[in-house]
C-alpha positions in Angstrom: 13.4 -11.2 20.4 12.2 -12.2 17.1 13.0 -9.0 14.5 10.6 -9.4 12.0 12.0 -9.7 8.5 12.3 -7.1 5.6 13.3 -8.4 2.2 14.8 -6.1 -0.6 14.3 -6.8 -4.2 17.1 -5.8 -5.4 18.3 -5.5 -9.1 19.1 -3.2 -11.9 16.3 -0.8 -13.7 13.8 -3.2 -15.6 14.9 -6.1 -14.0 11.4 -6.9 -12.8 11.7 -5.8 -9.3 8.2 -4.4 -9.2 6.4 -6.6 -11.0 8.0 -9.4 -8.4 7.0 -7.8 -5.6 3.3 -7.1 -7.3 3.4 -11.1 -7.6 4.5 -12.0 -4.3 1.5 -9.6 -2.4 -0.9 -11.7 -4.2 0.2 -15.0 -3.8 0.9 -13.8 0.1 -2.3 -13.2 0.5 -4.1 -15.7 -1.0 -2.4 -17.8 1.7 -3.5 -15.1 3.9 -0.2 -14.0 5.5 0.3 -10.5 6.9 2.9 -8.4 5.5 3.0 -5.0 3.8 4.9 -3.9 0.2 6.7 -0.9 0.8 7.7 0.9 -2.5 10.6 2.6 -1.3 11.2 4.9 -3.9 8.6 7.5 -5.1 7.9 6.4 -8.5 4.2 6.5 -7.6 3.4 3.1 -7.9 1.1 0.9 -6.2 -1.2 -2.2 -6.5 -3.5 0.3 -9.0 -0.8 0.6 -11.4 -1.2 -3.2 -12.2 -4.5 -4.0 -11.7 -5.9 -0.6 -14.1 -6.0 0.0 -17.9 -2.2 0.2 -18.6 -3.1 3.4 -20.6 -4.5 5.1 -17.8 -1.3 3.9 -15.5 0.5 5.6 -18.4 -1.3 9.1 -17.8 -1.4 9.5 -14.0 1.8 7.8 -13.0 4.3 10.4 -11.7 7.9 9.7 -10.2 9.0 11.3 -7.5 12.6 12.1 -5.8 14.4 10.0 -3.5 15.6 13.4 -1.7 17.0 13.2 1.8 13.7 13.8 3.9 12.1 10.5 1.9 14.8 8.6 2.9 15.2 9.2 6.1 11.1 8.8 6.7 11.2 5.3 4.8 14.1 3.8 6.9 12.0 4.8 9.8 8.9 3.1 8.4 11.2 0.3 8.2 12.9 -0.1 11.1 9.4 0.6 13.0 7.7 -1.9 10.8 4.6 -3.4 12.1 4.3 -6.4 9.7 7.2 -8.5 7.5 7.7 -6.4 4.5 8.8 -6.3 1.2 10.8 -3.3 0.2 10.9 -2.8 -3.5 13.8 -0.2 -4.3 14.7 1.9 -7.3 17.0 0.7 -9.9 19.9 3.2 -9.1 20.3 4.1 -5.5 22.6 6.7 -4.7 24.7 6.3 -1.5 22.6 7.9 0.7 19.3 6.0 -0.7 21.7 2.8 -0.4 21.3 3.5 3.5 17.8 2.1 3.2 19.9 -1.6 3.0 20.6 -1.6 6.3 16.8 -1.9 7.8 16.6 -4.8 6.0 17.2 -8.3 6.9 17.5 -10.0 3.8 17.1 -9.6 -0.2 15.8 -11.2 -3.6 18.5 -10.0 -6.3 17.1 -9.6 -9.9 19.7 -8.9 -12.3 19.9 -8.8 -16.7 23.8 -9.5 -17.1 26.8 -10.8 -15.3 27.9 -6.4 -14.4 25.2 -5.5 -12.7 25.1 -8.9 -11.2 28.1 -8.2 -9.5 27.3 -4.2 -8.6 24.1 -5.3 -6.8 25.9 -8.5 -5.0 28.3 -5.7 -3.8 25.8 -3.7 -2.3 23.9 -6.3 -0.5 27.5 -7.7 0.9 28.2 -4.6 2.3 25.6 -3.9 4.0 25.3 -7.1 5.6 21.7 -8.3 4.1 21.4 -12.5 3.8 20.5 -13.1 0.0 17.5 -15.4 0.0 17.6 -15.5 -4.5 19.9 -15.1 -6.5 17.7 -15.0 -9.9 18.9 -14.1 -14.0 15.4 -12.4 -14.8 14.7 -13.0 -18.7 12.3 -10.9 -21.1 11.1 -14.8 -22.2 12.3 -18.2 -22.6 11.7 -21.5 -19.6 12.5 -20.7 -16.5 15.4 -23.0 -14.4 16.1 -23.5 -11.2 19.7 -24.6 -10.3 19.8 -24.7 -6.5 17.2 -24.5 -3.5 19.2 -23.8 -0.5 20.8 -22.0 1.1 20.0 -19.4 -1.8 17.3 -19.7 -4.4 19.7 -20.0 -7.9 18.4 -20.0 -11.6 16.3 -17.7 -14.0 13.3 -16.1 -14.0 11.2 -14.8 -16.4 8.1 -13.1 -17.8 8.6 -10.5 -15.3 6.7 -7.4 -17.7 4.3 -4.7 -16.5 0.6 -6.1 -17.5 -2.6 -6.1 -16.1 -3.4 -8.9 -13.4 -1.6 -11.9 -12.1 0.6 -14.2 -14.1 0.7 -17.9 -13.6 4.1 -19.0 -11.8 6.7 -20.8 -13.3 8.8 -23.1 -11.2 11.2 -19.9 -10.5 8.6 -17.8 -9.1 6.7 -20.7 -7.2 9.8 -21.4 -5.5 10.5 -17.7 -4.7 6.6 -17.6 -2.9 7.1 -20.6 -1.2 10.3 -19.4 0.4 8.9 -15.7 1.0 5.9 -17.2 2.2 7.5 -19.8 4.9 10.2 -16.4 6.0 6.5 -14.4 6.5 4.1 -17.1 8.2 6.3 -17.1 11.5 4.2 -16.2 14.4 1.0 -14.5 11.5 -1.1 -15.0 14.2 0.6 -13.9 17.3 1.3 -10.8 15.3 -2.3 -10.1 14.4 -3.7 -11.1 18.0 -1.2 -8.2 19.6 -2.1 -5.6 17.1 -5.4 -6.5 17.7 -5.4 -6.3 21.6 -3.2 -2.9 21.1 -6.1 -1.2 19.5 -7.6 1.6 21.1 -10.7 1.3 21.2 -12.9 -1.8 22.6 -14.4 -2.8 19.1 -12.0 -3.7 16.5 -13.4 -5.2 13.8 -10.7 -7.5 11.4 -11.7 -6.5 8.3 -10.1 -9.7 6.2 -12.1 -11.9 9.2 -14.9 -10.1 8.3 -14.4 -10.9 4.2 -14.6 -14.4 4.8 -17.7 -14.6 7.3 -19.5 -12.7 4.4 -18.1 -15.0 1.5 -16.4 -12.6 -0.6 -15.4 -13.8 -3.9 -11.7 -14.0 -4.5 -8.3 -15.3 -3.2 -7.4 -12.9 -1.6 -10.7 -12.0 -1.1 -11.2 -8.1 -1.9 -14.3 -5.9 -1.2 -16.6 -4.2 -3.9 -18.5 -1.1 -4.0 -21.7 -3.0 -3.9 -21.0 -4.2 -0.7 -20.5 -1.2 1.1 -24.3 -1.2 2.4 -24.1 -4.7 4.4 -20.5 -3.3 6.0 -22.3 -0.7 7.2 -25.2 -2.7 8.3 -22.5 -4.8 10.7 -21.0 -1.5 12.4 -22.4 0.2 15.4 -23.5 3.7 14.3 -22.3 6.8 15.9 -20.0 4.4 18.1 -16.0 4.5 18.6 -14.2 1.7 16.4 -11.2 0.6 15.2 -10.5 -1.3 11.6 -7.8 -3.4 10.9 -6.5 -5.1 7.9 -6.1 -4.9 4.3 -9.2 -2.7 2.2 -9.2 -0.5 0.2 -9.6 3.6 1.0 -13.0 3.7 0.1 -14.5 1.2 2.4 -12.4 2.9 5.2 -14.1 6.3 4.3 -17.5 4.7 4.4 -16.6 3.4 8.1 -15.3 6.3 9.5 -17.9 8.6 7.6 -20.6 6.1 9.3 -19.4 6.5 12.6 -18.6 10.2 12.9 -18.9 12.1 14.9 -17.6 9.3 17.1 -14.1 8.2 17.4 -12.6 6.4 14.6 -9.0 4.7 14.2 -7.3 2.5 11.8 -4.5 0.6 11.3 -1.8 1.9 9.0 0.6 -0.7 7.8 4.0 2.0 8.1 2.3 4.1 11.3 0.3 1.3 13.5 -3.2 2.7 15.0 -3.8 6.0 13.7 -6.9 8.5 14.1 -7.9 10.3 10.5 -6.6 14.2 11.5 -8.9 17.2 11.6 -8.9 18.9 8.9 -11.1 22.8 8.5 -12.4 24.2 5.1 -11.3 27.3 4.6 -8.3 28.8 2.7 -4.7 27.1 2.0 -2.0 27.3 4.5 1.7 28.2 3.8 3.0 24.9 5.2 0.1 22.8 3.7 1.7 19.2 2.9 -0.6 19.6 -0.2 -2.2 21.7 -3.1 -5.9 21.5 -3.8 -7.0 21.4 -7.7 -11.0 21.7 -7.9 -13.1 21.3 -10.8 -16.8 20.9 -12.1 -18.2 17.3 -13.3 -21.4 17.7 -13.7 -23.3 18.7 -10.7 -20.7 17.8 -8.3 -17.1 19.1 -7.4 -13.8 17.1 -8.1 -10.9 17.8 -4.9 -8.3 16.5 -5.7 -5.0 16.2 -3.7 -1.6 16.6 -5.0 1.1 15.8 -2.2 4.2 18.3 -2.0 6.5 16.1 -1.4 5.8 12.2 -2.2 5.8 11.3 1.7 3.6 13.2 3.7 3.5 12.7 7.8 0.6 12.6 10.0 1.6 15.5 11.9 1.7 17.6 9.3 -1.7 17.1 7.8 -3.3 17.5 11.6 -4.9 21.3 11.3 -5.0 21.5 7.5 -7.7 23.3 5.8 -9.0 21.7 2.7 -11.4 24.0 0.0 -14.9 25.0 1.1 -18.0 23.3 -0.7 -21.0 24.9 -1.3 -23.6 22.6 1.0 -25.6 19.7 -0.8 -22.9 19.5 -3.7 -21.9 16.1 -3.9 -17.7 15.9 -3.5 -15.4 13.2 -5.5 -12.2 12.7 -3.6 -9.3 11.7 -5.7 -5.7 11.7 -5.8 -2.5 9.8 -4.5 -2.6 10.1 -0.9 -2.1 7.8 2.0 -5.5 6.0 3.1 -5.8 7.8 6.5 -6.2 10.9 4.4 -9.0 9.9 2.2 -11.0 9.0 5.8 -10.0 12.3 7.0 -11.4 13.8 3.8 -14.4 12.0 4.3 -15.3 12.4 7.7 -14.6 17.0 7.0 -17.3 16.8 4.2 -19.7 14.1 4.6 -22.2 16.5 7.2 -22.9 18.6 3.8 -22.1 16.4 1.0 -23.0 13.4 -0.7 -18.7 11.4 -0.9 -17.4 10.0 -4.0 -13.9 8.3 -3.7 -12.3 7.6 -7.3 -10.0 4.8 -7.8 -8.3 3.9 -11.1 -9.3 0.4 -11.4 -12.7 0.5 -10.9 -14.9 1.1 -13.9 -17.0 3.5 -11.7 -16.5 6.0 -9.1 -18.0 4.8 -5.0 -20.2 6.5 -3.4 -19.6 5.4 0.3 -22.9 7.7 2.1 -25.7 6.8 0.3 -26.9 4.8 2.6 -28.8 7.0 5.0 -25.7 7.8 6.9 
């Protein structure tokens, strides 16, 4: 049975290991190949945190702990995985975080020096994980590449927080291109059987659907403005399911279309997954979350703090979430999985005009406008 892979970028703190795996999404999907980043450590990171203002990434980013419960929950997400991933790791595992290694099948090692060149090639030896690169990650300076095969060799560099893509050096071409040829094994066979495993008879394929409307981009990504033809495309009131990459809002706008009919979508860590019922009403003891509300103008701001940085769908099934007075219009915000910004969506959207905010959009989205 073919056991799809999981690479580790591996290194020492500010070695780059983010910013990498930031890279290699983006190039990935440009050549549109499936695959998920999972940011296995709780540092609060994500896509947003390069693509916003660098100050604002500054003021909302939080880290989180690597506590027991978070490690065992992301070795699950990983030996469960649904797509090839690539597992960006903190800088300073402790033993118990170091069990994450063994879901993995193989690793890109980013180190600064010769010491914690050898500390990292330790850990990845012992836990049996093939080493795909092998890469001296500079501040600056040309990048080399000494051998190709069987492990990428040389240096890399340029590897700094900043807003957008860079263009690759010959380093981090080579590092796509062998990513990308690991990842491409059987794309399609793996996107036909999640496909055929939905639940539902209509699935819609969202990144299918970006390029029979021409979306701009490579990747190609969805905008606000075009939210209404979506909707025009989907059944209303009828069970569907959505799969592939978007972002939170335009899955809001979907299952807030549809409702009160079924809704699922495909979550990269959980497979198919229906938003959970949430009630308005007061706070439970065992909430998975805290509410902070606040007044913007004429509407009300919820947003969502998560107890604990990984928060299960079973737990958030039965919540309560605050009560809005009816015809306030509602902003959604905060750092929560995508299947619980639908869920948010779908409790107030019978009363209340939906805002989603999202850090690196000049402007907030309205997703029912549109006569839903």
């Amino acid at each position: 049975m073919y056991t799809l892979p999981a690479i580790l970028v591996a290194g020492p703190p500010h070695s780059g290991k983010s910013v990498l795996s930031y890279q290699l999404t983006m190039a990935l999907r440009a050549r549109e190949i499936n695959h998920y980043v999972l940011r296995a450590y709780p540092d609060g990171e994500g896509d947003w945190s390069y693509e916003a203002e660098q100050e604002l990434v500054r003021d909302i980013r939080t880290k989180g702990r690597g506590d027991d419960k978070w490690v065992k929950r992301t070795r699950s997400d990983i030996s469960r995985r649904h797509y090839p991933l690539i597992v960006d790791i903190g800088g300073r595992p402790t033993p118990f975080q170091e069990t994450i290694f063994d879901e993995c099948t193989h690793a890109i090692l980013l180190w600064t020096d010769t010491y914690n060149r050898s500390e990292w090639l330790q850990r990845i030896e012992r836990n049996g994980i093939a080493l795909l690169a092998d890469l001296h990650s500079l501040q600056s300076g040309p990048e080399q590449i000494e051998q190709t095969s069987p492990i990428l060799r040389g240096t890399i560099s340029g590897l700094e927080r900043e807003r957008g893509r860079i263009s690759p050096g010959p380093t981090l071409q080579a590092v796509i291109d062998s990513v990308a040829a690991l990842f491409a094994t059987d794309a399609a066979t793996l996107r036909r059987q999640h496909l055929e495993a939905a639940p539902v008879e209509l699935a819609i394929d969202l990144e299918r659907l970006a390029a029979t409307f021409d979306l701009p981009g490579r990747p190609r990504r969805w905008r606000p403005e075009d939210i209404p033809r979506f909707l025009d495309y989907l059944p209303i009131h009828k069970p569907i399911a959505l799969y592939g990459r978007a972002p939170c809002w335009l899955y809001a706008a979907a299952g807030v279309y549809v409702r009160p009919a079924a809704f699922w979508q495909f979550d990269m860590r959980l497979g198919w997954v229906q938003p959970p019922v949430l009630h308005c009403g007061a706070p439970r003891q065992n909430a998975p979350w805290r509410c902070q509300l606040a007044s913007s103008g004429s509407r009300v701001q919820i947003e969502l703090f998560l107890n604990h940085p990984y928060v299960d769908w079973t737990e958030a099934y039965g919540q309560t979430v605050p009560r809005v007075p009816s015809g306030v219009p509602v902003m959604l915000s905060g750092k929560i999985p995508c299947w619980l910004y639908t869920a948010l969506a779908r409790t107030y959207a019978g009363d209340h005009q939906i805002v989603v905010h999202q850090p690196q959009l000049p402007a907030e989205v309205i997703i029912n406008r549109f006569n839903i």
